[in-house]
N, C-alpha and C positions, 0 to 999 in steps of 0.2 A: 485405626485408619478405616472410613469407608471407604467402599466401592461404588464409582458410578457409574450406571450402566443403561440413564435415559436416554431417547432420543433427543435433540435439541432445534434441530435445525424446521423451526414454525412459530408463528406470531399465534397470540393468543387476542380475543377480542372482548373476556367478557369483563372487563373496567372494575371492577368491585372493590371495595375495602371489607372483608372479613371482620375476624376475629383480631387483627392487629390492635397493639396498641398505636395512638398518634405517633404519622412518622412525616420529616422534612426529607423530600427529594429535592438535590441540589446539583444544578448547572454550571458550571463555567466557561463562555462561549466569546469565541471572538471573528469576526469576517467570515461565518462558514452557516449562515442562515436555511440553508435547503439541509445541509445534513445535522443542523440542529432541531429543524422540524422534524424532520422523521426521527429522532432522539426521541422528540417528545412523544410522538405519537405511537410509539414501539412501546412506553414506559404505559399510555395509557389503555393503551390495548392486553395490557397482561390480564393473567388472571386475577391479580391483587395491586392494588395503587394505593401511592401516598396519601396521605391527609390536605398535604399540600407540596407541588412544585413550585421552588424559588430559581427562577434564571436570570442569573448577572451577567450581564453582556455588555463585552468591552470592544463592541466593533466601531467602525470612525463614523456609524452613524445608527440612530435608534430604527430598531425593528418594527414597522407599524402594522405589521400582521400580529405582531406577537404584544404589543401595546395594550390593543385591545379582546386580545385572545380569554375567550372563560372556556372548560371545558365542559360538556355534556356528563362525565363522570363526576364522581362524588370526590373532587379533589380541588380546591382550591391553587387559583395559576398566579403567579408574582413575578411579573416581567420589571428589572430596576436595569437602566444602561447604567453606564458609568464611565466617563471619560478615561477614569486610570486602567493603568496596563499591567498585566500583569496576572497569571494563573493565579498566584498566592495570593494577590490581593483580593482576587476576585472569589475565592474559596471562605477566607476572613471576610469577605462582606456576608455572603452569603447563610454563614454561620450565624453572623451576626442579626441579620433578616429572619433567621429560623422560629418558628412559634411552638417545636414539638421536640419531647426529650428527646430524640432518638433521629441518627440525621443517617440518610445516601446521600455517597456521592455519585455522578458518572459523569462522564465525557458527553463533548457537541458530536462525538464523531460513531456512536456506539448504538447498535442495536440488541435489544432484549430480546431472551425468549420469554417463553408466558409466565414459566413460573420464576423467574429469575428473583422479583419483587420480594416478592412472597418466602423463597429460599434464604435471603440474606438478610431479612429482619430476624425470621424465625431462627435462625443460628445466632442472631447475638446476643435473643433471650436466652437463647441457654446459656452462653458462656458469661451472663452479666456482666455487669460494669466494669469489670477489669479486663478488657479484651474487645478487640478489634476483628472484623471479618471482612478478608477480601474473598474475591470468586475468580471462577476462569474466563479465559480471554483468550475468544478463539478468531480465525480470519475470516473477515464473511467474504467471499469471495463474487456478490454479486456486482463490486463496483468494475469488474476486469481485470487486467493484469497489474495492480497496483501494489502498494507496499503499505502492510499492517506493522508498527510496529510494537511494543509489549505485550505479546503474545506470550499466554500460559496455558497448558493444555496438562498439565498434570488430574490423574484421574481422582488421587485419593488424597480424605482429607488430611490437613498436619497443622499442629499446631506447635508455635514458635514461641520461646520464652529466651530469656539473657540476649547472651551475645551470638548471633548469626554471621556466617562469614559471606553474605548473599543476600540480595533485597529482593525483599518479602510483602513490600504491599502495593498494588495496585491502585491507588487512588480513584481511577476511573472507574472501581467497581469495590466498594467501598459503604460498609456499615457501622458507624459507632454510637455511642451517645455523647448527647451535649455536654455533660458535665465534664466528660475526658479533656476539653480544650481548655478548663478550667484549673486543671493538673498539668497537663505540659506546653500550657501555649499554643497559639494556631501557626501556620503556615507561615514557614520565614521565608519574608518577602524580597529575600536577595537572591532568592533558586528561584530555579521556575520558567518555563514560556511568559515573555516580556521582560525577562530583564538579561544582564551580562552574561550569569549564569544561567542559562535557557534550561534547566533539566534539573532532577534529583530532588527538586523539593520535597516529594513522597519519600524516598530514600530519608532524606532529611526528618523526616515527621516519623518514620518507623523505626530510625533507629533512637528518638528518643522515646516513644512509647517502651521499645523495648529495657530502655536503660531504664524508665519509669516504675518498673514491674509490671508493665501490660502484656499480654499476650495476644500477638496476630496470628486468628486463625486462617486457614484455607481450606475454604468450605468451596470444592467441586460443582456443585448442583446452581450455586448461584452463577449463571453461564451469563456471559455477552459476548456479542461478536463488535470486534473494531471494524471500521470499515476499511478499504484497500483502496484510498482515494488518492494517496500519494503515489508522485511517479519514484524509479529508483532513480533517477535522477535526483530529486530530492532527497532519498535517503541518504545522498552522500553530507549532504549539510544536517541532515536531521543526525548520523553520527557523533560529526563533530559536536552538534549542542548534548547532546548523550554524553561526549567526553567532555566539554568543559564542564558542564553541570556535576559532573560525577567529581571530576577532578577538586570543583570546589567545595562539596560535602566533605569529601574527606578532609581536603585542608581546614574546615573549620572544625574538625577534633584531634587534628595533631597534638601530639604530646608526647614530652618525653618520658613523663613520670608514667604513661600511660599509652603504648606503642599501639593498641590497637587496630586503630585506623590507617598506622603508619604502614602495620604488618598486612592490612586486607587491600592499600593501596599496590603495594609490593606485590600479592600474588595476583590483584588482579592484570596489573602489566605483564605480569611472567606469564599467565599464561594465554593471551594474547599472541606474546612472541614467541613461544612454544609453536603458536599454531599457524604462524603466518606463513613459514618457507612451505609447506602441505597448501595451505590455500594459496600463496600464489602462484604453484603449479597448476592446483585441481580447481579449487574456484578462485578466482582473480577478483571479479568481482564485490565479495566476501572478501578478500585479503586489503582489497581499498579502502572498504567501511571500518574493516579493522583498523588500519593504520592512520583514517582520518579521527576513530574515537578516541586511539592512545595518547593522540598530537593534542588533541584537544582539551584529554583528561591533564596531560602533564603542564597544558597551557591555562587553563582554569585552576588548576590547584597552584602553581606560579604565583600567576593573579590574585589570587585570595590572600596568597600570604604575604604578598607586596602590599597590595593596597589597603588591607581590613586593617 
């Protein structure tokens, strides 16, 4: 395991592409144009940048800044709208638009530090083709008092092989190569932000890498900060899609012959409810999000197994 012990919190400006091999930096953005601009312009201010940015944007109407947007850096820009809905769809297009072995993902809602770029190629040369690298995700706190959610701040790196009782990849900060989609299929397009299931596609995508023989690493150094744009008001329905989305990963590996899912479904509600009569004392607030994500995991995993 390393230790990280940079500083992170500053934007880098000098755009360059190195020593990298060709790499695809990939968007998927929907109704959030101001904090998808500064997305890009974070990505292209690092100290090292893609080959080329692809952004699929599934907002109710095309971006005409971003239409005809070229950048000043040595990176190739690819604005495609696309009326479908949907994270996963828009991730599989994206992929599919890609021209370079080796692909990023991140978020509309995410700022870089300088070396962030640069960190998360360079970690998945070394762990070659059979392996995945996410980075950290910390809260940027210049949007005010708002709500970051998949926030990971672990310091040292780890890397993950078989079975995990805990999800492990971060899609919004995300390194692999193209041929990996060629092994386990892309993004199943029934999880996800835009569809029933709102959440867990990543979830989804990492536990078949893992079942694949892949290993996701967690490499520290590749840093982003989510932004804090949502109110907690909002957090209480961003819960609930966390619990349906979750609820229906799991249901779509139920098995008898094969309880696994069955047995990480089970502790994750236990301990939940373990924790709630403490939170609804000491944080109540935190006790509501809890009880609206369980509602929803049990009401998506339901749903899954009714209707699939």
């Amino acid at each position: 395991m390393v230790h990280n012990t940079n500083e992170r919190k500053e934007y880098g400006n000098n755009g360059q592409r190195t020593n990298l091999p060709e790499t695809s930096l990939l968007i998927c953005s929907r109704n959030r144009p101001e904090l998808l601009w500064d997305t890009i312009q974070s990505i292209l201010q690092g100290d090292e940048i893609p080959t080329e940015m692809i952004v699929i944007d599934q907002s109710e109407t095309p971006n005409h800044v971003l239409t005809n947007f070229q950048t000043e850096q040595d990176c190739k820009f690819h604005y495609l709208w696309s009326d479908k809905k949907g994270v996963s769809i828009g991730r599989n297009m994206a992929v599919s638009a890609a021209s370079c072995p080796i692909l990023v993902f991140t978020d509309d809602d995410m700022l870089m530090t300088p070396t962030w770029f640069g960190s998360i190629v360079h970690a998945l040369l070394v762990i070659g083709h059979r392996g995945v690298v996410t980075g950290q995700v910390l809260s940027s706190k210049e949007d005010g008092e708002g709500f970051a959610p998949s926030i990971r701040d672990d310091q040292e790196a780890i890397t993950y092989r078989g079975r995990v009782n805990r999800d492990v990849l971060f899609t919004g900060n995300m390194s692999i190569y193209r041929s990996t989609f060629d092994h386990v299929g892309g993004f199943d397009i029934r999880l996800g932000p835009g569809t029933i299931y709102p959440a867990a596609e990543d979830n989804d995508f990492a536990f078949r890498l893992l079942e694949n023989g892949y290993c996701i690493v967690y490499e520290p150094h590749a840093t982003v900060y989510h932004r804090d744009w949502r109110s907690h008001q909002e957090s209480l329905q961003l819960h609930w899609n966390y619990g349906c989305g979750q609820g229906a990963f799991y249901a779509k590996f139920f098995s008898l012959k094969d309880t696994h899912m069955i047995k990480r479904m089970v502790r994750n509600i236990s301990g939940y409810l373990l924790r709630f009569p403490y939170r609804l004392l000491r944080q109540r607030n935190q006790a509501y999000r809890d009880f609206l994500y369980v509602m929803g995991l049990l009401y998506g995993a339901a749903r899954w197994l009714i209707t699939t």
